[in-house]
C-alpha positions as CSV (number, residue, x, y, z in Angstrom):
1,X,33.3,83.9,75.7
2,X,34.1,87.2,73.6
3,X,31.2,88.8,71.7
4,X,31.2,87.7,68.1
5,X,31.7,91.1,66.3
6,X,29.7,91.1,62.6
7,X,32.8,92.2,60.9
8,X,35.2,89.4,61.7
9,X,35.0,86.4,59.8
10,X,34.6,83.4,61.8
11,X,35.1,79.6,60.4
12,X,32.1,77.8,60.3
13,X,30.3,80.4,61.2
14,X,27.6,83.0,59.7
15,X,26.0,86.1,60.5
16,X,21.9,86.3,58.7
17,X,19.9,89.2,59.9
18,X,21.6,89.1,63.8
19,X,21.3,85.3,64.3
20,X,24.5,83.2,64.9
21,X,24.3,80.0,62.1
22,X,26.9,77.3,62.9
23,X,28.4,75.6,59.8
24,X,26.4,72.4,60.1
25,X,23.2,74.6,59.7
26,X,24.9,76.4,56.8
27,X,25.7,73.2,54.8
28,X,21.6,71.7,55.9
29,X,20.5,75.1,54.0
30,X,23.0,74.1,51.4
31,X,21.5,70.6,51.0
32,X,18.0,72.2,51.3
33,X,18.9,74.2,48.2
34,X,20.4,71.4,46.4
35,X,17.5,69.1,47.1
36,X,15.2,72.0,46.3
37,X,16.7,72.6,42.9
38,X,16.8,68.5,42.0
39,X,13.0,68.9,42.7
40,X,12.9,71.7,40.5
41,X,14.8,69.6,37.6
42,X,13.0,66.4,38.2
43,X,9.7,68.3,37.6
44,X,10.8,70.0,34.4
45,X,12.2,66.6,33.3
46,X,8.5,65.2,34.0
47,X,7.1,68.5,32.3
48,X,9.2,67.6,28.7
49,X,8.5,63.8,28.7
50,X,4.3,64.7,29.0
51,X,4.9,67.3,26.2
52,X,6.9,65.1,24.0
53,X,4.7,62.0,24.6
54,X,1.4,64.2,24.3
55,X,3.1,65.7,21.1
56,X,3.9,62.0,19.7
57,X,0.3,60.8,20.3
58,X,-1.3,63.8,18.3
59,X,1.2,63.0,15.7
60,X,0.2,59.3,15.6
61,X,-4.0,60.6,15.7
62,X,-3.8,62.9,13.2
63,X,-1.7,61.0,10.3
64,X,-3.0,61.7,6.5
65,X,-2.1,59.9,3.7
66,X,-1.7,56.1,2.5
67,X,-1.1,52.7,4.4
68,X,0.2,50.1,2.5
69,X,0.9,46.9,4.3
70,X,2.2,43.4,3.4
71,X,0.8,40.4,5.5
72,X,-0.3,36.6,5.3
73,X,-3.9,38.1,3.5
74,X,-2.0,39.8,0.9
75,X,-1.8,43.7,0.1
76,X,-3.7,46.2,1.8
77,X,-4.1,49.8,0.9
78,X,-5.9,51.7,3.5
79,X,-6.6,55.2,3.0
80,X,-6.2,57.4,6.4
């Protein structure tokens, strides 16, 4: 077999700091990526849904003002 020479462009084939990568090792660092970066979005995902739920809850603890509700006992004005 001929040395691979650097500069020639070989299918399938890549060149990363002097080591030969096949294309089935090229596309696993591909998937690695891909997978890596659906991590990363599934995390952030997680991140907003805790803020927004967290957020909500304060929201729903903190609330000022008047209740009135309507029920079998009548009117009831609570004061919150």
């Amino acid at each position: 077999m001929p040395p691979i020479d650097a500069n020639v462009r070989h299918p399938g084939r890549h060149k990363l700091a002097g080591v030969l990568i096949s294309g089935s090792e090229s596309q696993m660092g591909r998937r690695m990526t891909m997978n890596r970066n659906f991590t990363t979005l599934v995390i952030a995902a997680l991140a907003i849904v805790a803020v927004v739920l967290g957020y909500q809850l304060y929201q729903e603890r903190h609330k000022t003002g008047v209740e009135i509700s309507i029920g079998d006992r009548g009117i009831s004005i609570e004061k919150k």
